[in-house]
C-alpha positions as CSV (number, residue, x, y, z in Angstrom):
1,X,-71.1,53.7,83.8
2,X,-72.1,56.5,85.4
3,X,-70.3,59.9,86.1
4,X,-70.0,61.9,89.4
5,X,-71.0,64.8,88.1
6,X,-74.5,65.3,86.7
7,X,-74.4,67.9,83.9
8,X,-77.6,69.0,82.2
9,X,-77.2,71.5,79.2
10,X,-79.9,73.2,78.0
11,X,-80.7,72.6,74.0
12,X,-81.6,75.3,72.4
13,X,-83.8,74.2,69.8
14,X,-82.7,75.1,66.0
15,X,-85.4,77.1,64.5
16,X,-86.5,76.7,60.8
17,X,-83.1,77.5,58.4
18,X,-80.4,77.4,61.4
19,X,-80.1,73.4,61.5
20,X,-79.4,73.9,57.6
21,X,-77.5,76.8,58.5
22,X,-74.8,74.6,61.0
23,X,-74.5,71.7,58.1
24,X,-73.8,74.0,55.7
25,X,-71.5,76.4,57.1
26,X,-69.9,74.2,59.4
27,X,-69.2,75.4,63.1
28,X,-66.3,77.2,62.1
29,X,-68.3,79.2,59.6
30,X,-70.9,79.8,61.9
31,X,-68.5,81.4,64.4
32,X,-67.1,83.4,61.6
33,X,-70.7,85.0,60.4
34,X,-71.2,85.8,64.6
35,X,-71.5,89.2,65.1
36,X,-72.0,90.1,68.3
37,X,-70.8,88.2,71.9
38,X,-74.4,86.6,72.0
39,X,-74.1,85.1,68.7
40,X,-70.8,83.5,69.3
41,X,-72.0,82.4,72.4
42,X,-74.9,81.1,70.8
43,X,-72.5,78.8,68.2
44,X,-71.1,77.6,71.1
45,X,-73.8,76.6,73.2
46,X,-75.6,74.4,70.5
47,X,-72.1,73.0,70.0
48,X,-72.0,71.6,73.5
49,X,-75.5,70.9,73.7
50,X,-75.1,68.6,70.5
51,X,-72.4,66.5,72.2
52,X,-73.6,63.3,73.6
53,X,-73.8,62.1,77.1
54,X,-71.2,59.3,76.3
55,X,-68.6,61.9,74.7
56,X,-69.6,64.6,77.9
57,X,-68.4,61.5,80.3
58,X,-65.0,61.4,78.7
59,X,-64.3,64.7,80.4
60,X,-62.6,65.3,83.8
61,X,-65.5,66.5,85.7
62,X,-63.7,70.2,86.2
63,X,-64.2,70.5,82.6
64,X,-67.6,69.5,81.6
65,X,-69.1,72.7,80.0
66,X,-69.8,75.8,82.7
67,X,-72.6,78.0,82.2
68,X,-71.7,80.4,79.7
69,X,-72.7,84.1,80.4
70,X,-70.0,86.4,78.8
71,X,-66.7,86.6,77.4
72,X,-65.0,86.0,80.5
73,X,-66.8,82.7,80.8
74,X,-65.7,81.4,77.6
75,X,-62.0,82.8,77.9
76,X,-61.3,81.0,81.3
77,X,-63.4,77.6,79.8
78,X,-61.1,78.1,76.7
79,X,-57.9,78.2,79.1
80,X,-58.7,75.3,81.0
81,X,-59.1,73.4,78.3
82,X,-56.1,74.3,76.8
83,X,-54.0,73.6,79.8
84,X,-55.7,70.1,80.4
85,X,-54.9,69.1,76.2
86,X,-51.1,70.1,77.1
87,X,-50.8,68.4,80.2
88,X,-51.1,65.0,77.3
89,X,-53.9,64.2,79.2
90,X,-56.2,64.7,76.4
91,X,-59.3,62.7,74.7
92,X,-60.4,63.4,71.0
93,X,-63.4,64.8,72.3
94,X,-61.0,66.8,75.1
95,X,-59.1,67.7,72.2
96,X,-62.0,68.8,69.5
97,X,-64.1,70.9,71.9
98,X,-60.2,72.5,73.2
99,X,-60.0,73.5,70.2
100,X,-63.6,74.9,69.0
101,X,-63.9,76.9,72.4
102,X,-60.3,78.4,71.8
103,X,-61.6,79.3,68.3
104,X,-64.5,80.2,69.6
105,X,-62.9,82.8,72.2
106,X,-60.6,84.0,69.5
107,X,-63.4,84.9,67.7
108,X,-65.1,86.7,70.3
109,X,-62.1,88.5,71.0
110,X,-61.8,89.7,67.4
111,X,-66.2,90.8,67.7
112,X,-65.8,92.8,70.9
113,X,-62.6,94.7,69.4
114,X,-64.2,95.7,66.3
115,X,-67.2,97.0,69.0
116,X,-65.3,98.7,70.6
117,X,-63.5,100.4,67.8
118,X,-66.2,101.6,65.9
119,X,-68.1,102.9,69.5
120,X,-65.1,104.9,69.7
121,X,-64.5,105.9,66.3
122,X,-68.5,107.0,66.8
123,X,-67.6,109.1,69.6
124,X,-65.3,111.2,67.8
125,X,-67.2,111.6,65.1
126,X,-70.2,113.1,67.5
């Protein structure tokens, strides 16, 4: 069966180390060791790009995964996921990536205020 909507996601290959890195921390873990807004959306681009083509077509085609630029990217993705897993209208892979991207969002959230904070906590030190 085939969908619609074509999506193609660009893999980023793992280097040496970050393949044992993901099955050893985990996803979660990963997100939690991100540092900066790249980094998380790093973790979250090899998440998607590992799903398969048969778990991407058990999404509604308005919520296959967007390019993801910047924060505001992954908030809104994160938000329409949410709303589609509360409508009850939800898959288990609907339902796992809901979840990792509002993690994943959280997280970024938590990165850019602590950037922020210590950018200004720089500037009054100067």
């Amino acid at each position: 069966m085939s969908h619609p909507h074509s999506y193609s996601n660009p893999v980023r290959r793992f280097g040496p180390g970050e393949q044992r890195a993901s099955e050893s921390l985990g996803w979660q873990g990963l997100l939690s060791e991100a540092r900066g807004e790249s980094e998380v959306l790093g973790v979250v681009k090899d998440y998607v790009a590992l799903l398969s083509r048969e778990e991407l077509l058990q999404l509604p085609k308005h919520l296959l995964p967007p390019r993801l630029v910047d924060a505001d990217d992954l908030s809104l993705y994160a938000l329409q996921l949410a709303r589609q897993h509360q409508l009850g209208e939800s898959t288990v892979v609907l339902e796992k990536l809901a979840n990792f991207v509002t993690d994943a969002a959280q997280r970024l959230s938590q990165v850019l205020f602590r950037s922020r904070n210590s950018r200004a906590g720089d500037q009054k030190a100067a």
